[in-house]
C-alpha positions in Angstrom: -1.5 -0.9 -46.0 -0.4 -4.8 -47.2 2.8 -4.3 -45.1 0.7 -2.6 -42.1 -1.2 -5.4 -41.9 1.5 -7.8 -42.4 3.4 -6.3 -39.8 0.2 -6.3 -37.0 -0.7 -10.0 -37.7 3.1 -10.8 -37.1 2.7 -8.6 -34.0 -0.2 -10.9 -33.0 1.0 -13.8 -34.1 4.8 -13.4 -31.5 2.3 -12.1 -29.0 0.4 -15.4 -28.9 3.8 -17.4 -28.4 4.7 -16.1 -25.2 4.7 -18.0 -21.9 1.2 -17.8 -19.9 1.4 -16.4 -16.8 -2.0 -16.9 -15.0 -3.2 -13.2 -13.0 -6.4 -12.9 -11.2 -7.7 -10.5 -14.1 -11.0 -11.7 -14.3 -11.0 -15.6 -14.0 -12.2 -15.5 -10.3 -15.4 -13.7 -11.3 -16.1 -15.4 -14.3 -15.3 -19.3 -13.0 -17.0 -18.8 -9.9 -16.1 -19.1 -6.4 -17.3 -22.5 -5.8 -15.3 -23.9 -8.6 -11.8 -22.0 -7.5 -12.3 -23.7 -4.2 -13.6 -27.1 -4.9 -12.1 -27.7 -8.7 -14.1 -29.6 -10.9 -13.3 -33.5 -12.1 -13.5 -34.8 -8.4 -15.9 -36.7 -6.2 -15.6 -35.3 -2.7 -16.4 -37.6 0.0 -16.4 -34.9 3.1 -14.9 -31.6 3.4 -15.6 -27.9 5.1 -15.7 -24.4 4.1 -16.1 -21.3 5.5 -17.2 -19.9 2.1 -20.8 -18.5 2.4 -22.8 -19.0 -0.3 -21.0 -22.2 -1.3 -22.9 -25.3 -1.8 -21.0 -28.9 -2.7 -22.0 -32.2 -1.9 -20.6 -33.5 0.8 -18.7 -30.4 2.0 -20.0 -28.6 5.5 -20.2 -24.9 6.7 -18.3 -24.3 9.2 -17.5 -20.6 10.7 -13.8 -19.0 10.5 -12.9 -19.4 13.9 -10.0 -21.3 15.8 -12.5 -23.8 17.4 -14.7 -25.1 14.1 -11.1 -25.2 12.1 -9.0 -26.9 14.7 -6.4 -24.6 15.2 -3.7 -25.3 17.1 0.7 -24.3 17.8 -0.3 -20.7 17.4 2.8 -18.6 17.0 3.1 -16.2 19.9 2.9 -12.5 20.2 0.9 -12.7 16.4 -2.8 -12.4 16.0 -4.9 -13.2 13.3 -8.0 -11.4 14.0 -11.8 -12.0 12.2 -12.8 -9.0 9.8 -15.0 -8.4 7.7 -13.0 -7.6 4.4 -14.7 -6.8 1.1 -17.8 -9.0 1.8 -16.0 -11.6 3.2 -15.3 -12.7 7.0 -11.2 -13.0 7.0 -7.7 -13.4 9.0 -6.1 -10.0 8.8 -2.3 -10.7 9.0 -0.4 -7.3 9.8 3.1 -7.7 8.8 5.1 -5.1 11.5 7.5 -2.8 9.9 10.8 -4.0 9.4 9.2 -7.4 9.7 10.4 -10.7 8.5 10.9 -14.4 9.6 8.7 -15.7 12.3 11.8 -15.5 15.2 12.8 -11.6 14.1 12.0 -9.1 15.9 9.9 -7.0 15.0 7.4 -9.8 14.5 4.9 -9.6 11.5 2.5 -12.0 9.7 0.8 -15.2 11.4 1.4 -18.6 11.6 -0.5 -21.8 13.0 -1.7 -24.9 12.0 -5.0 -25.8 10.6 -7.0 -29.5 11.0 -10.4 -29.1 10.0 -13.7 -29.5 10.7 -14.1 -32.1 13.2 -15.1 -34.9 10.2 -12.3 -33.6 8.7 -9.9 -34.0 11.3 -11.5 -37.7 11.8 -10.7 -38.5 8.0 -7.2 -37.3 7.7 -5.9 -39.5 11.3 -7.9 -42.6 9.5 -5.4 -42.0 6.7 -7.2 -40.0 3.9 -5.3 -40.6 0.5 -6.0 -37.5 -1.5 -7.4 -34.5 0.3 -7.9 -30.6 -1.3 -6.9 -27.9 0.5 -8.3 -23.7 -0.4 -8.4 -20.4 0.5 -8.6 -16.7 -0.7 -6.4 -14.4 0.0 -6.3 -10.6 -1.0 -3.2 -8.6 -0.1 -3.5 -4.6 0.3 -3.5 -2.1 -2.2 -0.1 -1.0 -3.1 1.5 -3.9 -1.5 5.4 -3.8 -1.8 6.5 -7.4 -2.6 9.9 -6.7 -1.9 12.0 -10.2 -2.3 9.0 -12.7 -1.3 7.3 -14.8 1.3 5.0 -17.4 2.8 1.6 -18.5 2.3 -0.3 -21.4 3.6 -0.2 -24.8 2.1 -1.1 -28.3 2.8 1.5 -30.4 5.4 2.0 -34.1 6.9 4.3 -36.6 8.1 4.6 -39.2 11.1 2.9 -37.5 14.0 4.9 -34.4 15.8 7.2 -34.6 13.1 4.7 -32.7 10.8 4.9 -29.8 12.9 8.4 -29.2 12.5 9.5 -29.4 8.9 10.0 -26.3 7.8 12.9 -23.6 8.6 15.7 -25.4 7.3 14.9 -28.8 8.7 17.6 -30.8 8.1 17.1 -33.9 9.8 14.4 -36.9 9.5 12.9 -35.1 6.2 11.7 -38.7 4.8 9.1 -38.6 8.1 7.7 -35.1 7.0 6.1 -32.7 4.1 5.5 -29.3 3.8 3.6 -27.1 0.4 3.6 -23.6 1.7 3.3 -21.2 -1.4 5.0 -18.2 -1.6 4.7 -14.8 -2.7 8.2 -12.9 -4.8 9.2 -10.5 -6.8 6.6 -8.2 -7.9 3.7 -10.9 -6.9 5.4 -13.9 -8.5 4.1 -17.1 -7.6 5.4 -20.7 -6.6 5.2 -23.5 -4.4 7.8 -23.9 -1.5 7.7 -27.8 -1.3 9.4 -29.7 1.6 9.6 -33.2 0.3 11.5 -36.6 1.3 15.2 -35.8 -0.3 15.0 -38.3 -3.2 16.3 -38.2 -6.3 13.5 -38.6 -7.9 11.1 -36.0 -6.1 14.3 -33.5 -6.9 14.1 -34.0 -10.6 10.0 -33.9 -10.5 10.1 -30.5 -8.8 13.1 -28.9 -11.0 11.2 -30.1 -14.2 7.8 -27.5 -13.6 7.9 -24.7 -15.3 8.7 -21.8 -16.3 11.5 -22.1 -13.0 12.7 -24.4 -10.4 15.4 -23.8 -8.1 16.6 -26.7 -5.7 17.5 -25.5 -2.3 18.2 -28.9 -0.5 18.6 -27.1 3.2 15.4 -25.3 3.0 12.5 -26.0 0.4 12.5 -26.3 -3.0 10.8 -23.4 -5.2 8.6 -25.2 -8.0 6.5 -23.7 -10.5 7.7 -19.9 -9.9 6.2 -17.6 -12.2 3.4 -20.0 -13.5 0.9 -17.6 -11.6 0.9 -14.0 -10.2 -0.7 -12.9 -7.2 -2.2 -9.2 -8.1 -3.0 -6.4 -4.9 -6.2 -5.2 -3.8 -8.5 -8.1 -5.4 -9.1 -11.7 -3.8 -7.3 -14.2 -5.5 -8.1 -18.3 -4.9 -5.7 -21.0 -4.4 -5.8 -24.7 -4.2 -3.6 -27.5 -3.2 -4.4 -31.0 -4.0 -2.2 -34.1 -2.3 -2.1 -37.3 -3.2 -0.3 -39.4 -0.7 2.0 -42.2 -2.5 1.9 -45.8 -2.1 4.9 -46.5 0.7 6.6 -48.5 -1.5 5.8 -46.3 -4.9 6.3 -42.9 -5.9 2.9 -41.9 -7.0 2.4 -39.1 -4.8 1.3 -35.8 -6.6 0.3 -32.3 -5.8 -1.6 -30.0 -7.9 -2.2 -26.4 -7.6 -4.7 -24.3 -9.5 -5.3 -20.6 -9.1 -8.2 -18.8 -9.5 -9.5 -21.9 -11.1 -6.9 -22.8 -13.7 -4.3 -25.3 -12.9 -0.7 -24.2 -12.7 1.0 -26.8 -11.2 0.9 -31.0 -11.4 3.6 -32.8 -10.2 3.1 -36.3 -10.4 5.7 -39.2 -9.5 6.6 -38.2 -6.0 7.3 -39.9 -2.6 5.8 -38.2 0.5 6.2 -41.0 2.5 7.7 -44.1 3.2 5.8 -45.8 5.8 1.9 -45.7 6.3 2.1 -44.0 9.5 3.0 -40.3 7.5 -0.2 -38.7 6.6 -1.5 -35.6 5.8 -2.2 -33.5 8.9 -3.7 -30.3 7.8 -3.0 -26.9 6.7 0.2 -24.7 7.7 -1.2 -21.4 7.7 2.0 -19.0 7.8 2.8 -15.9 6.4 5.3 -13.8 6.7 8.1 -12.2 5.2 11.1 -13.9 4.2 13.9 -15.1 4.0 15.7 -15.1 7.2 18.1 -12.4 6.6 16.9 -8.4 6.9 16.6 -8.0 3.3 13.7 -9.7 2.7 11.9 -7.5 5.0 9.2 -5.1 5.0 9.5 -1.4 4.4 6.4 -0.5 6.0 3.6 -2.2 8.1 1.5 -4.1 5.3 -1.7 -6.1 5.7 -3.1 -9.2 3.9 -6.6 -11.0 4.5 -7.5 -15.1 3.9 -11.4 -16.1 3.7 -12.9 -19.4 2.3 -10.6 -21.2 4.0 -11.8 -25.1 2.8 -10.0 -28.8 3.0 -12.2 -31.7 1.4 -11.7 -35.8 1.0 -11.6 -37.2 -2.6 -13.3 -40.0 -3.3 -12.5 -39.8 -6.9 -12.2 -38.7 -10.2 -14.6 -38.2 -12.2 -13.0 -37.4 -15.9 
């Protein structure tokens, strides 16, 4: 019995140890919605979301449609209709069969580009500092993850620029940002940051953990594997970005999911000039990759709700 119980504490004791790996279990339920979308330790200043049922100060209700959120550059041939999904008013993206990258045919997925509310919009071209950006997001039951892909994130840069920095951009990257997320193997999680090509916001990304890979001609993978993205429950994410100084780097972006944060990289350059500021949200997915492997082996569906963007003022711990 002594060397039973020995053996279970020491059990317990290695199980302890191991790495965290943050899944939707029940975090989302028992945190709240209103506090996965709009995380606590922040003064917002303005905001929207399309969250019903969610009350912050300062933030607006605005409905889930292309005119209230500003949508604009929709990708042709792709649709992101309004359902109603678990209790929740959603974009359904239907990722084709044999679908993958937003040029291959068969297409699959969505992609556009989100402002705001209208205050929203007004704050960000007056040069908003630190802005939030969230959504849910639920993908099918039985969904087959199959090598990865693309999720919305916050984006920015000098004015058309913004809306070009992603695909393997190679060319004026200082004048642009991009902080999709992206779904891999088996659900993993990470964000898929374009940034200014320093050395310094390359070391910054490749420390997160528990895995950074640099991929200088397309985006960098940060954090993967610091959260998990489950099927057939709603999951929240958010994005915060803190614009830099032009002549600093004291940019950051944080991510938390479900509440908890997984990701805070501080000591990065998103800009060098005033005129490069956030713009919005890049609300893609899709799979891939840009090569037939990455794509997928049946048609597959995936739903976003509570999409939400908000102005801090401050913070308040």
């Amino acid at each position: 019995m002594i060397a039973s119980a020995s053996f279970l504490a020491l059990a317990f004791a290695a199980l302890m140890s191991l790495p965290s790996v943050v899944t939707s279990s029940s975090s989302h339920r028992t945190r709240g919605l209103k506090s996965n979308l709009f995380p606590t330790g922040f003064v917002y200043a303005s905001g929207f979301t399309t969250a019903d049922g969610v009350s912050v100060p300062g933030i607006s209700h605005v409905g889930l449609n292309d005119s209230a959120l500003h949508v604009s550059r929709v990708t042709a041939g792709l649709t992101h209709h309004v359902v109603q999904k678990n209790g929740k008013n959603a974009w359904e993206a239907v990722y084709a069969n044999g679908s993958y990258h937003p040029t291959s045919s068969p297409l699959g997925g969505f992609g556009f580009y989100v402002g705001g509310s209208k205050s929203f919009v007004a704050a960000t071209t007056a040069g908003a500092q630190e802005v939030l950006f969230s959504y849910s997001v639920m993908f099918q039951n039985g969904f087959e993850w199959v090598q990865g892909g693309k999720l919305p994130g916050g984006f920015g840069g000098e004015g058309d620029s913004a809306f070009h920095c992603s695909g393997g951009r190679q060319y004026d990257r200082d004048k642009c940002f991009d902080l999709r997320l992206m779904w891999r193997l088996n659900g993993t999680g990470e964000v898929y940051a374009y940034l200014p090509l320093t050395e310094k916001n390359n070391a910054v990304m490749l420390a997160v953990p528990p895995m950074a890979d640099a991929n200088p001609d397309y985006g960098f993978s940060v954090g993967r594997g610091s959260f998990k993205f489950p099927a057939g429950e709603w999951v929240t994410v958010a994005e915060r970005i803190k614009m830099n100084d032009p002549s600093k780097t004291n940019g950051e972006v944080q991510l938390w999911f479900n509440g908890k944060s997984v990701i805070n990289m501080k000591g990065l350059q998103l800009r060098n000039t005033s005129i490069t500021r956030v713009q919005g949200m890049h609300f893609q997915t899709f799979f891939g990759g840009s090569t037939p492997d990455w794509a997928t082996p049946k048609e597959q569906m995936s739903w976003f709700a509570d999409v939400s963007g908000a102005v801090i003022r401050a913070h308040s711990n």
